[in-house]
N, C-alpha and C positions, 0 to 999 in steps of 0.2 A: 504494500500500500504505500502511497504515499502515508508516512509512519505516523500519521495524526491519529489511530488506533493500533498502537504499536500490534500489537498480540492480534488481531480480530481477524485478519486476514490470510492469515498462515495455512491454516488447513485448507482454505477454497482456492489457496495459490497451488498446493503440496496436492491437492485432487486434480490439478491440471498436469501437473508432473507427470504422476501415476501415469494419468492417458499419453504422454510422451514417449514414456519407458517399455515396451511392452517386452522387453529382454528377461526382465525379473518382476515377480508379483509384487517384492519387495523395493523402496527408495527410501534412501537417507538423502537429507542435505540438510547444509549448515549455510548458515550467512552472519555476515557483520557488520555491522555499518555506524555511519561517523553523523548526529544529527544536528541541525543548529539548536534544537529542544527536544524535550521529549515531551509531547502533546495529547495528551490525552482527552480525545474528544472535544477538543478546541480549546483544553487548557493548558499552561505551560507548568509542566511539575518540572522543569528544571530550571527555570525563571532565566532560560536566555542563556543558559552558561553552558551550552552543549550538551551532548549525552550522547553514549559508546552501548550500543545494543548489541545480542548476539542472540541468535536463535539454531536451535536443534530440531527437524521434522523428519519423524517418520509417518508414510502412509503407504498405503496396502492398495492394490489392484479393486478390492473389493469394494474401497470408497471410505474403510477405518483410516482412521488417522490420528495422529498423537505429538503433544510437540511442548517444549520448553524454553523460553524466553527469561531473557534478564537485563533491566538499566538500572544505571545512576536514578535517583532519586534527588531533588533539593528537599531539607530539611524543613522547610517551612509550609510545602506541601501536600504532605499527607502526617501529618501527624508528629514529626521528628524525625520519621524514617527518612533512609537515603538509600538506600537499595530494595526493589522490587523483583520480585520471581514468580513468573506465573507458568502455569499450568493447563493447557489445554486441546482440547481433543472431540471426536465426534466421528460421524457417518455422513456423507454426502451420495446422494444416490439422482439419476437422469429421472423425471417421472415422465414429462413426455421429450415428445422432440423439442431440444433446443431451451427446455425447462428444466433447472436441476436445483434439488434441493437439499438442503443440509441443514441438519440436527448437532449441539454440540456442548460443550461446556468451559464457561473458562475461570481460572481460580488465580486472584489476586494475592499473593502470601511475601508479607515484610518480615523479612528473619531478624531483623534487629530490634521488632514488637513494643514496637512505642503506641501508646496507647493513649483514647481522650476519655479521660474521668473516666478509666478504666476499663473501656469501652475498645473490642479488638478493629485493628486499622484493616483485617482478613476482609476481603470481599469472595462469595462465589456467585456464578452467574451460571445461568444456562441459555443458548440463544438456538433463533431459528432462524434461516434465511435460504430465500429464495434468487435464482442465478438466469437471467432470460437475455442473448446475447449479449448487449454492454450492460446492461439496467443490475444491479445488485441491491435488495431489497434486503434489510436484518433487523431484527428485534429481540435486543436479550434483556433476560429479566433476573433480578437481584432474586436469590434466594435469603442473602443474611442481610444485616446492616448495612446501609450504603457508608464503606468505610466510617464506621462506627456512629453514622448520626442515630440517636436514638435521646428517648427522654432525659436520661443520666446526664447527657453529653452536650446537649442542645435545647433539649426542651425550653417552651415557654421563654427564649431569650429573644432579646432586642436587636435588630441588625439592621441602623440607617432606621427607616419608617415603620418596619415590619418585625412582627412578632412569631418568633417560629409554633407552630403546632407542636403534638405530643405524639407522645408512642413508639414504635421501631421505624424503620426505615423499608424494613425488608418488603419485597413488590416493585421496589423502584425499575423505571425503566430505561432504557434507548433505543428508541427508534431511527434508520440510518437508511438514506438512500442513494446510491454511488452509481457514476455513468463515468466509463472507461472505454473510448476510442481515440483507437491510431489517428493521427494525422497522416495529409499525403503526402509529406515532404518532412524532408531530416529528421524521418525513425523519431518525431514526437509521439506523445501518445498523452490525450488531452482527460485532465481528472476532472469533476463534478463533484459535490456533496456537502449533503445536509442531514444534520441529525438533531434530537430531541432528547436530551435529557429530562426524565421526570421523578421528581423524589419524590416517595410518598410521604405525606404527614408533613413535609416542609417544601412547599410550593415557592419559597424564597432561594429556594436551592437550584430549583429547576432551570432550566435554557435550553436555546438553539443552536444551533454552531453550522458553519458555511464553512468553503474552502473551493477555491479553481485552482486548479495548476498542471503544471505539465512532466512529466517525465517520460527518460531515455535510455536504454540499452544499450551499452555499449562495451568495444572490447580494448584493451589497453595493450597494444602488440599481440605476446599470444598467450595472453592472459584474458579468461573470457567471465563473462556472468555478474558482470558490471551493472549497476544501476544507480540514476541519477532525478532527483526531480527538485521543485520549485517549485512551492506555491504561496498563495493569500489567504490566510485563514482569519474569519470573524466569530464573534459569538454575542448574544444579550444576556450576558451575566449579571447580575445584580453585584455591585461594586462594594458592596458591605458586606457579601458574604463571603466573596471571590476575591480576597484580601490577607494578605499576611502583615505581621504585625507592625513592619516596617512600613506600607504601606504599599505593598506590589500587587495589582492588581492581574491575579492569575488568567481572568480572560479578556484578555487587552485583545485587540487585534495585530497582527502580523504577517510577517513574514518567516515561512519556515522551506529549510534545503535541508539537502542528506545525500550521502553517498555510501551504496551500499557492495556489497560480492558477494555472490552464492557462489557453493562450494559442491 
């Protein structure tokens, strides 16, 4: 992906593979890549200061698939934490022609377990998404806490105008809509997307996030499996909640690049 959902897009990339490879049931690959942030979902959890990802995927002829990811983290971010590890995996199967759909789960886990009011910063999710030439349609939904908001942690508190609700968080959504085609000149390939963040029980939390940009393919001598993009990412964050203490407002709008190599 263009790495604004670092982890989301792994397996429906690693299900394209598969179809490539038809020598073995089985494919591994690796990639690594260099970002100007790491954005998640139109936020900046590295607050601008770069971020080094790396991901591990295996997936199966049959459409299984499995995979592990790892960044930097900024501390102001999610809780203290500064390294993130996630964990995800699924089935993706054709249903008709030219329609293919996939089942999956992804699990957010900070091993150095910095916690709000004692409240774990652990997300898991499980998402569904549908695949129709360029159009990629997805919806995952939070099984636990959206990183740890809950009544303990947030309730009932003040943020700029707005007073948060009560209760768990768990329900919260994303909904995401991505359009991925080539251009006809200089092996660009033009990105689209919008998504919806919904928190449940704290509607102060909630927003939209936007992003165009472009990425490239390419090979460095005979070094191959290059990949490059650019783009423009917005969001309508609420500025009081989307705030670290210093005053950084996490969904500013931007600009974000990366350069990556699968292996």
């Amino acid at each position: 992906m263009l790495a604004h959902t670092a982890w989301a897009d792994q397996g429906l990339n690693q299900a394209e593979q598969v179809k490539q490879d038809s020598d073995s049931p089985h494919h591994v690959t690796t990639n690594v890549g260099l970002y100007s942030d790491y954005l998640f979902r139109g936020l900046s959890l590295a607050r601008g200061r770069g971020a080094i990802q790396g991901f591990v995927d295996y997936s199966h002829v049959s459409g299984l698939f499995l995979g592990l990811g790892a960044t930097n983290v900024h501390r102001d971010a999610i809780n203290g934490n500064t390294l993130e590890i996630d964990l995800y995996g699924g089935y993706t199967h054709a249903l008709f022609d030219d329609l293919v759909g996939t089942v999956g789960f992804l699990q957010f886990y900070y091993p150095d377990n910095e916690k709000v009011a004692g409240q774990s910063s652990n997300v898991t999710e499980l998402n569904f998404a549908l695949d129709y030439h360029h159009l990629n349609f997805k919806l995952s939904y939070s099984l636990t806490d959206w990183f740890g908001a809950n009544t303990k942690s947030v309730g009932n508190t003040q943020y700029g105008s707005h007073t948060t609700g009560t209760g768990d968080s768990k329900g919260s959504t994303y909904t995401e809509l991505n359009y991925n085609k080539p251009l006809p000149f200089a092996g660009l390939n033009l990105y689209l997307h919008v998504g919806h963040t919904a928190i449940k029980n704290y509607s102060v939390a909630s927003y939209s996030d936007y992003a165009i940009g472009l990425t490239k393919d390419f090979s460095i001598a005979d070094s191959h499996g290059w990949n490059a993009g650019l783009s423009y990412v917005m969001t309508d964050t609420n500025d009081h909640w989307y705030v670290s203490s210093e005053g950084y407002k996490f969904g500013d709008n931007k600009f974000f690049g990366y350069v990556k190599r699968t292996f």
